[in-house]
Backbone as JSON Lines, residues from 0, in Angstrom:
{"i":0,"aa":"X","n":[89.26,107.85,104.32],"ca":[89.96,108.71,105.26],"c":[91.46,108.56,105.02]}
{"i":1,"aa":"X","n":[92.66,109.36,104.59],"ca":[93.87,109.84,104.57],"c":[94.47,108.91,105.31]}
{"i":2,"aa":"X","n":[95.61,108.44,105.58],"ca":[96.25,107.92,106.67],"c":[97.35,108.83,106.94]}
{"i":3,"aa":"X","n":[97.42,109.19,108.25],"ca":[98.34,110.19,108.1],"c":[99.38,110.08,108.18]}
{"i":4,"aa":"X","n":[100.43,111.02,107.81],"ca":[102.19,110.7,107.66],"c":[102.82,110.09,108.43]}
{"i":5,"aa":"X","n":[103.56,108.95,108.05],"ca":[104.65,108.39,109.02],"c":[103.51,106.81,109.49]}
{"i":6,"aa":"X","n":[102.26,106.86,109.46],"ca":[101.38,105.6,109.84],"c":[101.42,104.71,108.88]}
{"i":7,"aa":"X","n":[100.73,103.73,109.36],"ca":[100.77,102.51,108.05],"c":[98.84,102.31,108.78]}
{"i":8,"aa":"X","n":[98.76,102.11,106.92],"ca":[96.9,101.24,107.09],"c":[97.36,99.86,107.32]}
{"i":9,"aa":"X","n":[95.95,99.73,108.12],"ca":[95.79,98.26,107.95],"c":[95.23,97.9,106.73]}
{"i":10,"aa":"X","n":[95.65,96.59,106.43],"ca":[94.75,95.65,104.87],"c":[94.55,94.32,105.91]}
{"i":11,"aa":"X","n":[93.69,94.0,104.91],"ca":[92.8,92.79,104.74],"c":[92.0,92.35,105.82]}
{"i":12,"aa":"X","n":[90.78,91.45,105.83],"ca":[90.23,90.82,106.9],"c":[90.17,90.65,107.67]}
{"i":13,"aa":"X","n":[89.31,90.66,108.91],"ca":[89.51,90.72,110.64],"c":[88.46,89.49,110.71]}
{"i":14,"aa":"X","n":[89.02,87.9,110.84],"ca":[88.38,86.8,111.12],"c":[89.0,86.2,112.32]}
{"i":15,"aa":"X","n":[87.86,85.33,112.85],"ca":[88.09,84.85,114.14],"c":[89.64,83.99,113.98]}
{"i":16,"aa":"X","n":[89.9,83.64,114.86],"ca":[91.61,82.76,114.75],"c":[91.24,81.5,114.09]}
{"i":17,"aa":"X","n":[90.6,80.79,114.8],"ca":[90.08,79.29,114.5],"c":[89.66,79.51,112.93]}
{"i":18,"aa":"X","n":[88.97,80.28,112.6],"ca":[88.82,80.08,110.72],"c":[89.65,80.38,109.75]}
{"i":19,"aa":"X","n":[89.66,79.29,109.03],"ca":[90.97,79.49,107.73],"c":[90.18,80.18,106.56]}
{"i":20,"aa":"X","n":[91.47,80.98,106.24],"ca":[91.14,82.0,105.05],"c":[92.27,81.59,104.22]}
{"i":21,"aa":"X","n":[91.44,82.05,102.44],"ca":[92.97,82.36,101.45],"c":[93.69,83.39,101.91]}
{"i":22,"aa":"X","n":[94.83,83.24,101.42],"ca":[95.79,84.72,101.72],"c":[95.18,85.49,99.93]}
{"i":23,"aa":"X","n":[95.08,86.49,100.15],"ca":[94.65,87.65,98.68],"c":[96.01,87.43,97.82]}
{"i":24,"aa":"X","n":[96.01,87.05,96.68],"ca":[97.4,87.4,95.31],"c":[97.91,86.32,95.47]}
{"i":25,"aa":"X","n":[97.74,85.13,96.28],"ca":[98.45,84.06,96.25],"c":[99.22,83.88,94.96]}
{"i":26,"aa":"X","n":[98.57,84.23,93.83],"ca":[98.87,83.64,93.48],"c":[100.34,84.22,92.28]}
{"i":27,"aa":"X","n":[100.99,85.24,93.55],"ca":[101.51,86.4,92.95],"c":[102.65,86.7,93.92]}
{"i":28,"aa":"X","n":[102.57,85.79,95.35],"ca":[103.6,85.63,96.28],"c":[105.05,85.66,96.29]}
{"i":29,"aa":"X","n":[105.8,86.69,97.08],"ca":[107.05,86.55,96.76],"c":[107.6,86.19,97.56]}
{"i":30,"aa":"X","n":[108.9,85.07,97.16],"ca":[109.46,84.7,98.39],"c":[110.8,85.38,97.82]}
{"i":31,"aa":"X","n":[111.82,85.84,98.7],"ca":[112.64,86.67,97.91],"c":[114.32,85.57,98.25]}
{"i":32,"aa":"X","n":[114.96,85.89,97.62],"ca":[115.99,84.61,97.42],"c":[116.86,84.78,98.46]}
{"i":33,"aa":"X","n":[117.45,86.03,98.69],"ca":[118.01,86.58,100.23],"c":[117.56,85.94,101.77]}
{"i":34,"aa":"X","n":[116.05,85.8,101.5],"ca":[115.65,85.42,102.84],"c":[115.89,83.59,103.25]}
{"i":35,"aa":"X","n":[115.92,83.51,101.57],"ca":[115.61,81.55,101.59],"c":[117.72,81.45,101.74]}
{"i":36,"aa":"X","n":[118.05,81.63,100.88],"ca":[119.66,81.73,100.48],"c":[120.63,82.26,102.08]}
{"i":37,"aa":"X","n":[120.17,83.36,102.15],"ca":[121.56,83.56,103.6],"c":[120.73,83.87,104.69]}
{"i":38,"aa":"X","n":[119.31,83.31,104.87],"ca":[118.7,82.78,106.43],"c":[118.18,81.75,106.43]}
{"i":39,"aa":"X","n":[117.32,80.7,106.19],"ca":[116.84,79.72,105.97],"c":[117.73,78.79,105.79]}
{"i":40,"aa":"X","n":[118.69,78.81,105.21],"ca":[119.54,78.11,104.63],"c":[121.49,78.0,104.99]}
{"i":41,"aa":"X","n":[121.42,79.49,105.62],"ca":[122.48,79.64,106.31],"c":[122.95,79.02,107.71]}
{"i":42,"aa":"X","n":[124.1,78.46,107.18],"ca":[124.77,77.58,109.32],"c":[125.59,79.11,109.71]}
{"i":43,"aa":"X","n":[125.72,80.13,109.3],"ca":[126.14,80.89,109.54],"c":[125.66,81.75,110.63]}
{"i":44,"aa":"X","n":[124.82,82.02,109.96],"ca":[123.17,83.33,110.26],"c":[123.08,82.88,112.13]}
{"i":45,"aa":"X","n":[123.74,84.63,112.17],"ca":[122.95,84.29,113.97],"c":[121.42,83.8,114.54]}
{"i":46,"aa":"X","n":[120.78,84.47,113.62],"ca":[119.11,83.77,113.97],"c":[118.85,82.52,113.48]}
{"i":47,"aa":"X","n":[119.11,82.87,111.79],"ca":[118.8,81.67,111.45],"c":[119.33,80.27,111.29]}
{"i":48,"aa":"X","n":[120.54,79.64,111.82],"ca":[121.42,78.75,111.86],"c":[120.56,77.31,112.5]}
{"i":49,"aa":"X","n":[119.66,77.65,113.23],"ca":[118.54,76.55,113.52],"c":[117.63,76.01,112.61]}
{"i":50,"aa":"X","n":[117.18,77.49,112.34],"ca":[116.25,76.82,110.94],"c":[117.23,76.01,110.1]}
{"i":51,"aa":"X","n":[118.27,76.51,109.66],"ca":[119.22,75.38,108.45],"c":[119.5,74.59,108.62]}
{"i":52,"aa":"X","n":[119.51,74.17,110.43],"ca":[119.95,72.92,110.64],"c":[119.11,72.16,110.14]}
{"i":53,"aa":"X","n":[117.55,72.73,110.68],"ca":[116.34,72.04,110.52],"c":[116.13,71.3,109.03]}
{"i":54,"aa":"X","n":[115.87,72.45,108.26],"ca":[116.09,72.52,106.79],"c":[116.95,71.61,105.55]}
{"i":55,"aa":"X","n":[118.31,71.48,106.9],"ca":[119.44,70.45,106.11],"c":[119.17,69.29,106.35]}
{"i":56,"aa":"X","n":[118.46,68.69,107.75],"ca":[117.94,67.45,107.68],"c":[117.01,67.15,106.68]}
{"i":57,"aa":"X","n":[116.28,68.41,105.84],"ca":[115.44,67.49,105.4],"c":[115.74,67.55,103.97]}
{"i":58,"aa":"X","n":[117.25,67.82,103.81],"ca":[118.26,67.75,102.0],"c":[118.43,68.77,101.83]}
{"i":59,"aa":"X","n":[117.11,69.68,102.45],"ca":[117.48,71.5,101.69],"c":[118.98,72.08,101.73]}
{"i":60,"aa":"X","n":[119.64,72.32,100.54],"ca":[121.47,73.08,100.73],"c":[120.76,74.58,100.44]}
{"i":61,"aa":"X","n":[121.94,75.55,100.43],"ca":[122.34,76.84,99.72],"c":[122.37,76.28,98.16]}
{"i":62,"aa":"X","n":[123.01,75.37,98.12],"ca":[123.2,75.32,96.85],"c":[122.11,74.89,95.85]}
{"i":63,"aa":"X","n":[121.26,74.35,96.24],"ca":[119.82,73.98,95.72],"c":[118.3,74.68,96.41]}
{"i":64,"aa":"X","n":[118.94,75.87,96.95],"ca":[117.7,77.04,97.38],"c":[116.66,77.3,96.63]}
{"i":65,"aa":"X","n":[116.67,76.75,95.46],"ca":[115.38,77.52,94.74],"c":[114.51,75.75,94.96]}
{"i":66,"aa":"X","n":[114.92,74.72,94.96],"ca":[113.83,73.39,95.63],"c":[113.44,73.72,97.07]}
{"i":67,"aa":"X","n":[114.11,74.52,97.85],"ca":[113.17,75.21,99.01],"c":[112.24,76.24,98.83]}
{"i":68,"aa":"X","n":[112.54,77.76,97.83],"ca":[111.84,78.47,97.33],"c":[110.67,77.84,96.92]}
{"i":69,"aa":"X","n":[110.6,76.74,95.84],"ca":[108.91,76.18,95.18],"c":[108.64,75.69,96.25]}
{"i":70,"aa":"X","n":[108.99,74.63,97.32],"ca":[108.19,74.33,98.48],"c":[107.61,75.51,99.08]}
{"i":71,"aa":"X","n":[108.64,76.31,99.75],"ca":[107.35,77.46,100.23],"c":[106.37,78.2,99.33]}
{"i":72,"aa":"X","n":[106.79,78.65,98.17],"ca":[105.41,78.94,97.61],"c":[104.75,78.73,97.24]}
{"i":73,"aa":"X","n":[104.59,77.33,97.64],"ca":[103.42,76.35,97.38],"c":[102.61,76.62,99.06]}
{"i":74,"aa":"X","n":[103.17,76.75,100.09],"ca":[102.37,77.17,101.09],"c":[101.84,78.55,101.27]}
{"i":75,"aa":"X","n":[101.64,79.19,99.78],"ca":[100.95,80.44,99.81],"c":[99.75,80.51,99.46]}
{"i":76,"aa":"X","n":[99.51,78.92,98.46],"ca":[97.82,78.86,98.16],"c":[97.4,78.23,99.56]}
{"i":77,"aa":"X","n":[97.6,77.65,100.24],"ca":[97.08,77.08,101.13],"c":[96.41,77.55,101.85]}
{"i":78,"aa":"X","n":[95.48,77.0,102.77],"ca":[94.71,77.93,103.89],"c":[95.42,78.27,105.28]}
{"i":79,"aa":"X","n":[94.97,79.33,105.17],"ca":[95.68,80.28,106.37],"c":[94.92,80.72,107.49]}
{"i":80,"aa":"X","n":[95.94,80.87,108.57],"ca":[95.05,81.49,109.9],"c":[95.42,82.54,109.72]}
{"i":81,"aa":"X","n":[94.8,83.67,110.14],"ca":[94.66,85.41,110.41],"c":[96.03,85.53,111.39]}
{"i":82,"aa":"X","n":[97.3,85.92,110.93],"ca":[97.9,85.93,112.21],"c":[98.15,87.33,112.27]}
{"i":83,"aa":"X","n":[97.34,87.95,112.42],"ca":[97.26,89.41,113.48],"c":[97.51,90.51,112.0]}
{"i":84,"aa":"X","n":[96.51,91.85,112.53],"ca":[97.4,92.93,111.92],"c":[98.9,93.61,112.1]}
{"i":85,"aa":"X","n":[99.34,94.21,111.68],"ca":[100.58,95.01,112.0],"c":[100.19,96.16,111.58]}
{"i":86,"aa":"X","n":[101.36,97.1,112.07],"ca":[101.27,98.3,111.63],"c":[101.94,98.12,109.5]}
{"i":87,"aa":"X","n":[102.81,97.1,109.81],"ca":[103.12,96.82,108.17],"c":[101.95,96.67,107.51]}
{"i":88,"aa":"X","n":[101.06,95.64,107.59],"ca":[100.14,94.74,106.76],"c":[99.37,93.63,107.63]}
{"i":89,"aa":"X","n":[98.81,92.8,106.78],"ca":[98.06,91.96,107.57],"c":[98.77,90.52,107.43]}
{"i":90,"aa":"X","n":[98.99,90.0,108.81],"ca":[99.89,88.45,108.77],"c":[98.93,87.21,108.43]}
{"i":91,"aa":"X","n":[99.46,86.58,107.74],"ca":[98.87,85.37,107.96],"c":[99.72,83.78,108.03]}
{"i":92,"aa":"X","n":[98.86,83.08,108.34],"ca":[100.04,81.58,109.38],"c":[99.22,80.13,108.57]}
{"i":93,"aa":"X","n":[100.68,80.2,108.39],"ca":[100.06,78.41,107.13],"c":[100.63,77.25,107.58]}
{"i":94,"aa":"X","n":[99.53,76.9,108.23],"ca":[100.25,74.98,108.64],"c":[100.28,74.23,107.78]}
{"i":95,"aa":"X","n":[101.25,73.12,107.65],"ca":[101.19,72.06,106.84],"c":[102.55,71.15,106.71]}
{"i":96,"aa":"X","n":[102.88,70.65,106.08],"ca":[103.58,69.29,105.94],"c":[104.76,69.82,104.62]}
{"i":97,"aa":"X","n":[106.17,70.14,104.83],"ca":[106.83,69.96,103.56],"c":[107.66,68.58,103.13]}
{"i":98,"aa":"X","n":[108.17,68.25,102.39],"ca":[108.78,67.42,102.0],"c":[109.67,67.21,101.36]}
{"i":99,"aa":"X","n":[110.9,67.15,101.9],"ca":[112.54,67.67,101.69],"c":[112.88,66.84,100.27]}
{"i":100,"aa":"X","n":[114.15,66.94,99.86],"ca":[114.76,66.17,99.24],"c":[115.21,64.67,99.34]}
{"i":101,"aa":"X","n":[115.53,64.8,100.51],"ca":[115.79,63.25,101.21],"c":[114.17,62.2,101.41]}
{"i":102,"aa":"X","n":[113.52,62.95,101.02],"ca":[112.01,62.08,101.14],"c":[111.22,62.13,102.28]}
{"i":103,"aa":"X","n":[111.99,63.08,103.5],"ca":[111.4,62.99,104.76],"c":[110.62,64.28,104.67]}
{"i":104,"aa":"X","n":[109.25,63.91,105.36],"ca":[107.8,64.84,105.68],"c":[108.2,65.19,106.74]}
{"i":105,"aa":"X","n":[107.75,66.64,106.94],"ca":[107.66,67.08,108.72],"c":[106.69,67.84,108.15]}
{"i":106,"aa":"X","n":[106.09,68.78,109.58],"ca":[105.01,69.65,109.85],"c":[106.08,71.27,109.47]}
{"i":107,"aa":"X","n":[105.45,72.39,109.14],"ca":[105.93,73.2,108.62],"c":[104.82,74.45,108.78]}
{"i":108,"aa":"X","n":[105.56,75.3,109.75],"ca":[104.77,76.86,109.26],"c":[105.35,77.48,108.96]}
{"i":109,"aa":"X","n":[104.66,78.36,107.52],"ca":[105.14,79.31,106.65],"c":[104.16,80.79,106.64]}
{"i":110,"aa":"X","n":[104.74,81.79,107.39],"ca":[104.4,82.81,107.77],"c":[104.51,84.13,106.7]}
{"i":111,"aa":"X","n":[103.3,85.01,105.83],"ca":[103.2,85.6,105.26],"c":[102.74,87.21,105.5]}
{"i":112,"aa":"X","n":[103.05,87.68,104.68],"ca":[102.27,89.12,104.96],"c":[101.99,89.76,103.94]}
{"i":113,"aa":"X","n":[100.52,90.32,103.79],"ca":[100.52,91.58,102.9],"c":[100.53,92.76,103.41]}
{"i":114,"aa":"X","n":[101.31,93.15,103.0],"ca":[102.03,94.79,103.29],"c":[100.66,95.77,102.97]}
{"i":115,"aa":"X","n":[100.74,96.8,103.93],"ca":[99.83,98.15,103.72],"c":[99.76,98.74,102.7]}
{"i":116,"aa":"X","n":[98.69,98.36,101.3],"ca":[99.28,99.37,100.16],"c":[99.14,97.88,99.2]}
{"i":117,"aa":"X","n":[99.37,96.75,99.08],"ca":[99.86,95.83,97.97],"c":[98.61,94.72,98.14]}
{"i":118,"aa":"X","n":[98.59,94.32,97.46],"ca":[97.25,92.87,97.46],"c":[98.36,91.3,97.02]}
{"i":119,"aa":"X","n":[99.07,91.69,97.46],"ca":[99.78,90.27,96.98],"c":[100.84,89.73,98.41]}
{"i":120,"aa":"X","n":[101.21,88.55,99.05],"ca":[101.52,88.27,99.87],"c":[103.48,87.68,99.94]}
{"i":121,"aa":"X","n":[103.77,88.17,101.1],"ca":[105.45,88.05,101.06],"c":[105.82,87.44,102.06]}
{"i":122,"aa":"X","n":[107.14,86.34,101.66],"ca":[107.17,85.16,102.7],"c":[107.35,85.71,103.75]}
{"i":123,"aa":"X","n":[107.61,85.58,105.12],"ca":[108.32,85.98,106.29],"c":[108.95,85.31,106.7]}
{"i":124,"aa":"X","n":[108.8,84.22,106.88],"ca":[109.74,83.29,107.9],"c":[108.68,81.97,107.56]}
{"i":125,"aa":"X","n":[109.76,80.51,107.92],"ca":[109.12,79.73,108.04],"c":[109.81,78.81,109.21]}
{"i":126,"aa":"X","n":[109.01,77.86,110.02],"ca":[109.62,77.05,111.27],"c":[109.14,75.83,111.31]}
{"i":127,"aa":"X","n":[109.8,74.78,112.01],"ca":[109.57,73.63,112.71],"c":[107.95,73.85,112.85]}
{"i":128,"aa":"X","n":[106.95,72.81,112.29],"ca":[105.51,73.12,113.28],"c":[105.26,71.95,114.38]}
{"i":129,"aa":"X","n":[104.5,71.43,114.94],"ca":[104.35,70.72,116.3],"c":[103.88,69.41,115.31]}
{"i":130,"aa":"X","n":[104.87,68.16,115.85],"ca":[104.26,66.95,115.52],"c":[102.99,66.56,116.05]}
{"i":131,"aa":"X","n":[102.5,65.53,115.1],"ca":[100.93,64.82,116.03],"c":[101.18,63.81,116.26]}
């Protein structure tokens, strides 16, 4: 069936929350350097200036953005929760543990999407996750 003008399809899988799935193209994931470089990484960035704080405790600079880049796309093979359709694509939510430069572990979610139309998955955002 057509999707009609101006809509977006949905893609991928409709699984319960509690079950972890691969994300599809993992292995083809883009994290794009803009998002890691002047948000993630920025003390500037109105939104993102928390995350960098976060980020800088754990060694990540601007100036060494691409040792944050391979950490997150290493949380693209990982297993994922279903985090909701969109009208974009289908989200998905990756818990787990990164491990900075300075040697310190924290908990870490790294939030993906495949877009309506593509089989391969794109970073969105990543945050603080809840200690145990």
């Amino acid at each position: 069936m057509p999707t009609p003008r101006g809509s977006f399809a949905i893609v991928g899988p409709q699984v319960p929350a509690n079950e972890l799935v691969k994300i599809p193209g993992a292995d083809r994931a883009v994290v794009d350097e803009a998002k890691v470089r002047d948000y993630l990484l920025s003390p500037e960035h109105r939104v993102g200036s928390a995350k960098a704080r976060f980020f800088a405790q754990l060694g990540f600079e601007r100036r060494n953005w691409t040792t944050l880049r391979d950490e997150l796309q290493g949380f693209a093979g990982r297993d994922a929760h279903d985090g909701g359709a969109t009208r974009f694509g289908q989200k998905y939510v990756v818990p787990g543990t990164i491990q900075g430069p300075t040697g310190r572990i924290t908990p870490l979610i790294a939030v993906w999407i495949v877009l309506s139309g593509e089989d391969f998955p794109r970073f969105v955002t990543a945050y603080p996750g809840a200690k145990s």
